[in-house]
N, C-alpha and C positions, 0 to 999 in steps of 0.2 A: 219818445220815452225809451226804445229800446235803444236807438244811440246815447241817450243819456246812463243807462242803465251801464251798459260797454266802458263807457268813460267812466263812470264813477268807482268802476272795479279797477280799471287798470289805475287810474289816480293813486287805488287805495295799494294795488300791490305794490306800485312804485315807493310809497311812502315806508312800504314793511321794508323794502329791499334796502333804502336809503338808510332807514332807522336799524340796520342788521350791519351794515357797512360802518355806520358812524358810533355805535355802540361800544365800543373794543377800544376807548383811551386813555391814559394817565391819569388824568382825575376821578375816573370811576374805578379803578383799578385801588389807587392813591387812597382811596375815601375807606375802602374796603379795607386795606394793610392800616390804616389808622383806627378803627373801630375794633380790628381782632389783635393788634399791638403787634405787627410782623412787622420787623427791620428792613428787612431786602426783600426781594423777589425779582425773578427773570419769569415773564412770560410769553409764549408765543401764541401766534391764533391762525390757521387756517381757512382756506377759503378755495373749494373744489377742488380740493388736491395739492393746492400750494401755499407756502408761505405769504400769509397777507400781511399782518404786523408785528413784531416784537419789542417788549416793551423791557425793561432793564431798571427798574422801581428803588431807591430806601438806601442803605448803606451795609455796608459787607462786615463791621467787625465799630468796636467802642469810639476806633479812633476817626470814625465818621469817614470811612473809604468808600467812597460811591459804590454801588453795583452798576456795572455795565456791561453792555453786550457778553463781553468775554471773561466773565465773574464766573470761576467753576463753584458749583454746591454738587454738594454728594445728591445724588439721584436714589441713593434706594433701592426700593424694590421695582424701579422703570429699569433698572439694568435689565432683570428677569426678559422683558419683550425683545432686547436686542438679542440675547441670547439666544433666543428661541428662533430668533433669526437666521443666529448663524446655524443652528443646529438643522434647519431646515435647510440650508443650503449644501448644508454634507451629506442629508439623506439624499436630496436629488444625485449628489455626486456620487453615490452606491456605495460611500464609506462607512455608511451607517443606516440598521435597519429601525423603524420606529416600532416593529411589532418584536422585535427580538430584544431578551433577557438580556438585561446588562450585564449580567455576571459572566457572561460569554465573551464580551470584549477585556472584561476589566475584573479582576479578584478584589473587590472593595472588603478592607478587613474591617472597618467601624460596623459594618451590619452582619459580616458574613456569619457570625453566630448564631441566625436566626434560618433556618432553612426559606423562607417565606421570602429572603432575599433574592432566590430564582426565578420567583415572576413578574418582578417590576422588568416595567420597559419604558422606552425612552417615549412611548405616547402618553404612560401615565406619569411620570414625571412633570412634562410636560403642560398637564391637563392637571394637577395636585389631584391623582387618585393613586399616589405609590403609596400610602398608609403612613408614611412617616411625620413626624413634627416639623412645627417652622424650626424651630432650633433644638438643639438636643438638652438636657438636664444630664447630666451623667454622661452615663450610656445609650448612643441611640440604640434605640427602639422601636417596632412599629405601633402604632395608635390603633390600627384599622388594617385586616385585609387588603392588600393591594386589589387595587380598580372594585374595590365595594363603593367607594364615598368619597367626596369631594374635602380635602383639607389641604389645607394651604402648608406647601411644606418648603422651603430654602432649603433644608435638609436634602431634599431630593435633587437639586438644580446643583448642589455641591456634586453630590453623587456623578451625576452626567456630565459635570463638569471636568471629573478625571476619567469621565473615557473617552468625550476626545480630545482632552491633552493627552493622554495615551495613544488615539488613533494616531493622533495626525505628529505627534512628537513635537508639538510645541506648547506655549502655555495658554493659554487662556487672554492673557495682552496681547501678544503678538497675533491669536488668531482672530480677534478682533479686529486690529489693524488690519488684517489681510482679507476677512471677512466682511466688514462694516465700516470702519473708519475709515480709512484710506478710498474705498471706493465712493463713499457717500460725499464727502470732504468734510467732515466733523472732525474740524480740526483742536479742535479744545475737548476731547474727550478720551477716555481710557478707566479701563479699569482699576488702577494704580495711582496712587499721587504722584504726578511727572515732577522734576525740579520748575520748570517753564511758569508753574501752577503758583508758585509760592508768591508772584507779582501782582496776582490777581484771582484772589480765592476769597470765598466766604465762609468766616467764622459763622458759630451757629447758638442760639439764643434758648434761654429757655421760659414758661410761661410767668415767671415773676421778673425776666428781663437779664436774668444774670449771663455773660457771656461764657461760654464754655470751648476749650482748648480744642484746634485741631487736630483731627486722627490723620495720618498720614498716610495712606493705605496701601501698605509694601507687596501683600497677597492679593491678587484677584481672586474674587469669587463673584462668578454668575448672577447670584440670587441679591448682591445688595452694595455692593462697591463700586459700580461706576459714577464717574468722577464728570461731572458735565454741563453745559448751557443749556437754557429754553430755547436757543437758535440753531443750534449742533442739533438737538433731539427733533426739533420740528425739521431737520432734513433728515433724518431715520424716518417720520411718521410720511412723507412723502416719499419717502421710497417704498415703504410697508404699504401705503396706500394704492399706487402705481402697479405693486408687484415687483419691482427691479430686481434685478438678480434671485429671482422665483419663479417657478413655472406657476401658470394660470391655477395647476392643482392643487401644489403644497402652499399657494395663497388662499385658494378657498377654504383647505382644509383645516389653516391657522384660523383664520375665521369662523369655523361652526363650530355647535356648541358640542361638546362631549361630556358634560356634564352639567348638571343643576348644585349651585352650590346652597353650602345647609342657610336652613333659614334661620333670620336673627329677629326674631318677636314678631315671627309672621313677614316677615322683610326678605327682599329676597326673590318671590317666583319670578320674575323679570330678568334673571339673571345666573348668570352661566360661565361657564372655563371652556376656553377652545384649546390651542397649541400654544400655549405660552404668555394670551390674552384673555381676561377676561372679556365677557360680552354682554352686554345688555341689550333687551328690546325694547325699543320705545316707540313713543308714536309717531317722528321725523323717521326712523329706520335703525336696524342695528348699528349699535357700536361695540367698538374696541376698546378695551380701559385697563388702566393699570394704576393704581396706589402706591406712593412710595413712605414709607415713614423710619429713619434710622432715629427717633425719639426727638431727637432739635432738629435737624433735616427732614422735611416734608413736604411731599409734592402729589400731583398728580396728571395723568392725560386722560382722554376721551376723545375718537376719532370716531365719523360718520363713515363707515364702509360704503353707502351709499351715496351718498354727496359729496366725501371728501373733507365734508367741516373739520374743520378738529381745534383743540386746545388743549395744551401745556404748560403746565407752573411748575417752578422748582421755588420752596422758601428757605429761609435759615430761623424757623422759629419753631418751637415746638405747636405751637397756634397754628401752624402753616394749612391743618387740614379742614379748621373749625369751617372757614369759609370756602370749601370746595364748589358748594353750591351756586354761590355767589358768585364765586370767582370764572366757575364753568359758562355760568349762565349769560355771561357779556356777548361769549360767542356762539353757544350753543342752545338751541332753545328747551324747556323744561317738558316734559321730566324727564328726571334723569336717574332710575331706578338703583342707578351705583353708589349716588350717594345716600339713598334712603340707609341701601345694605350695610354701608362703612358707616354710617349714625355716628359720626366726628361731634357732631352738635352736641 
């Protein structure tokens, strides 16, 4: 009985392991992008650290242009984690302090009207507790006390944006390249629409099907304009996961939570802002997560800091996020307390 007992468990893990491996294919993927009416989609999926499969799903534009491997979609707000990258890799450099006042590197004149603009720093930024909006109406403004409260701001990641293209005297593309790109080999990415792009890029749709023109993105900005693959970005999430070009520190530190963010209908205690990631806890272990939505461009990721799991979609529909759940869950198992929070449904 107890060797039976021994066998019947391992049978039984072998079967989870088998059914967690074979889970993550086209046709389940396929079924998912035809139920919520998404054209394309690039996704990848992770497995202990590394890239297990990527899938390249639907058509990129009316005139029925397949998506493939190397089909750029705007990414969104998943630029924000690269960013956060690079910026961590300047504070180890001593270029830059995360507890020191931005207004010490850089005279920003869109907020400097506000005295209150002396004590943001580049942790709260980082973490959306500098008080400012995701996008400005007018005049920015702050919303909130800095480091009172969690609000999600683009506004703020612009901000840090030009100081260190101020530090370092270059722009925002190029320190990428120098920072992320070039070292990871994400060779189809950039914050900028490259000329290279125009051969193979996805238009983007919207929820009654209409197709809508591409932005061509001549300005980089941190918070929502990189230009990218689910293949390119699943080797960012392995190097983020890894740690590369991070000390052990300023990776744990991207990792914990420094904030609870506001609840949405009771939705929410699970979940949190670290340095540049949000975080959720769940019952497999913490993860990392980020949401992307530029209205027709929609995507999202979710990594297991502890196992390594992870998964990545970029779509071209405005539908893109109804199904995040679905789409997570091939690879990831449930719950998954992020998408309760973003309530896409």
């Amino acid at each position: 009985m107890k060797y039976f007992s021994i066998l019947f468990c391992l049978s039984g893990l072998l079967a989870d392991v088998l059914f967690f491996q074979d889970k993550v294919d086209i046709s389940s993927i396929s079924k998912i992008m035809d139920e919520k009416e998404i054209p394309g989609l690039s996704y990848s999926w992770l497995e202990e650290g590394k890239l297990k499969e990527s899938f390249a799903i639907g058509r990129a534009n009316n005139k029925n242009q397949p998506v493939d491997q190397e089909t750029v979609f705007s990414a969104a707000s998943l630029s924000k984690p690269i960013f956060a990258y690079l910026v961590l890799q300047m504070v180890a450099e001593g270029i830059l302090d995360l507890d020191m006042p931005l207004y010490t590197y850089f005279d920003y004149p869109d907020i400097a009207h506000d005295p209150r603009h002396k004590l943001v720093t580049s942790k709260m930024v980082l973490s959306h507790t500098s008080g400012l909006p995701n996008w400005r109406k007018g005049k920015l403004q702050f919303q909130y006390e800095p480091g009172e409260r969690f609000r999600y701001s683009g506004e703020g990641f612009v901000w840090l944006q030009k100081v260190v293209e101020h530090l370092k005297g270059n722009n925002l593309e190029e320190l990428a390249k120098e920072y992320v790109f070039e070292p990871l080999g994400m060779e189809r990415s950039s914050f900028v629409f490259l000329e290279e792009f125009d051969a193979n890029h996805s238009l983007s749709f919207k929820k009654n099907g209409k197709q809508m023109g591409k932005s061509k993105v001549k300005n980089p900005n941190a918070a929502a304009s990189l230009q990218t693959t689910a293949y390119d970005y699943a080797l960012f999430l392995e190097a983020l996961l890894e740690g590369k070009k991070m000390s052990p520190g300023f990776q744990q530190l991207m990792f914990t939570p420094q904030v609870q963010v506001n609840l949405k209908e009771g939705k929410g205690q699970q979940v949190y802002w670290g340095m540049g990631v949000g975080i959720q806890e769940t019952t497999e272990g913490r993860q990392i997560f980020q949401w992307g939505d530029n209205f027709t461009f929609r995507g999202f990721f979710t990594a297991n800091i502890e196992t390594g799991n992870a998964v990545v979609y970029f779509t071209n529909s405005q539908n893109g996020l109804s199904p995040v759940r679905e789409l997570v869950k091939l690879g990831m198992p449930d719950p998954q307390p992020a998408c309760d929070w973003l309530n896409y449904d």
